[in-house]
C-alpha positions in Angstrom: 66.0 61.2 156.7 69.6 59.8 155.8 71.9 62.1 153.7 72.1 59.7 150.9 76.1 58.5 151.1 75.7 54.9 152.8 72.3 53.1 152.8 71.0 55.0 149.3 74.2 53.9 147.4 72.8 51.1 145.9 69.9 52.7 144.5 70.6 55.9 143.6 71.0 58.0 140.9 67.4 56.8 139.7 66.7 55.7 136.6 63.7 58.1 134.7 61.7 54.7 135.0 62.2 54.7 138.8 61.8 58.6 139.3 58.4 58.6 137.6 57.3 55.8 139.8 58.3 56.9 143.0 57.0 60.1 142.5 53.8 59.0 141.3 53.5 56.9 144.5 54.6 59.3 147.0 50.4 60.1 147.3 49.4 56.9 148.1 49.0 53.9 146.9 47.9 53.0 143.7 47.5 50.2 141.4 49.6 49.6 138.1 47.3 51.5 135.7 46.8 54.4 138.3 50.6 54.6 138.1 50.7 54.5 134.4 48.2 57.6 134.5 49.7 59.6 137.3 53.4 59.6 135.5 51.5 60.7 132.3 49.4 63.6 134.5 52.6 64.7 136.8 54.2 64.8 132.9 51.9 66.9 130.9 51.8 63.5 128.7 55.4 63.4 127.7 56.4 60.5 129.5 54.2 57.6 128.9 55.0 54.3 130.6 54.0 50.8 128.1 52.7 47.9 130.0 56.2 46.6 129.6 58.2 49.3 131.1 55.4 49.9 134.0 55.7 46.1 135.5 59.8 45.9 134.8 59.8 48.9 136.7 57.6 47.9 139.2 59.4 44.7 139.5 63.1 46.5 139.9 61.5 48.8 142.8 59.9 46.3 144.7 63.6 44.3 144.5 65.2 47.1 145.5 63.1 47.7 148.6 61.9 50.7 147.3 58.0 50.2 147.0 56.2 47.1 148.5 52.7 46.0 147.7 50.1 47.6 149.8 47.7 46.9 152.4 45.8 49.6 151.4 42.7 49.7 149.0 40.4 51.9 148.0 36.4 51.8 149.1 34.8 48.6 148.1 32.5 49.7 145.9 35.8 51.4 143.7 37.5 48.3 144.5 39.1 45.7 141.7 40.4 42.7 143.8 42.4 41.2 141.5 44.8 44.7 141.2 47.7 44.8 143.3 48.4 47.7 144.7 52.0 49.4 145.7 52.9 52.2 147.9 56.2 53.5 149.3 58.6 52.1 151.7 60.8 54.3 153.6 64.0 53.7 151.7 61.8 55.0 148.3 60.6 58.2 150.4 64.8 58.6 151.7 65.9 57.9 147.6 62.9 59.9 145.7 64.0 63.2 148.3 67.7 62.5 147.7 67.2 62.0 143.5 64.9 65.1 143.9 67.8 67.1 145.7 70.4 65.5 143.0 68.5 67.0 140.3 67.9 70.3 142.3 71.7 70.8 142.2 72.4 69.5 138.5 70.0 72.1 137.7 71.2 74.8 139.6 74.8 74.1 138.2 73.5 74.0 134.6 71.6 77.2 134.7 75.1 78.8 136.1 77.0 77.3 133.2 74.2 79.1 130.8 74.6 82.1 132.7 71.1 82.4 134.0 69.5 82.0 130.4 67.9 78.9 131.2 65.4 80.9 133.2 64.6 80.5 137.0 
């Protein structure tokens, strides 16, 4: 995995938009509506992506070389041909595990500036 300073540059700090789709993609693939219910799941329901955000956000990750459409699908019988389906690229595993350590360490450092109270 890179360390984040040279080929992430451009990407990174993630946007919520971006963070909720990467990590709802980091299983497998998964088709636009999938996503839209995984990011709501891996949430507890607070975050709750409109048809507009979903596809602008899709749109930006597959630009950025983050996510790619995939080859893979699901059985045939659970299939819908007409849904496109998206899945990681390497770069979006290297920039979800880097935003993931980001947040690890803004965490860290605001629980110190409460003085533990933030619970941990």
């Amino acid at each position: 995995m890179s360390d984040g300073s040279g080929d992430l540059g451009h990407v990174l700090p993630l946007s919520r938009s971006l963070l909720h789709l990467l990590l709802a993609l980091q299983e497998g693939a998964r088709h636009g509506y999938a996503v839209k219910k995984r990011v709501e799941a891996l949430s507890d329901g607070v975050v709750k992506m409109g048809p507009g955000t979903l596809y602008a956000t899709i749109q930006r990750a597959e630009d950025l070389g983050l996510i790619r459409e995939s080859d893979e699908r699901p059985s045939e019988e659970e299939d819908q041909t007409q849904r496109r389906y998206y899945g990681l690229t390497e770069l979006g595993r290297e920039a979800l595990a880097a935003e993931v350590d980001r947040l690890d360490v803004f965490v860290a450092s605001a629980r110190a500036a409460l003085g533990g109270a933030a619970g941990g």
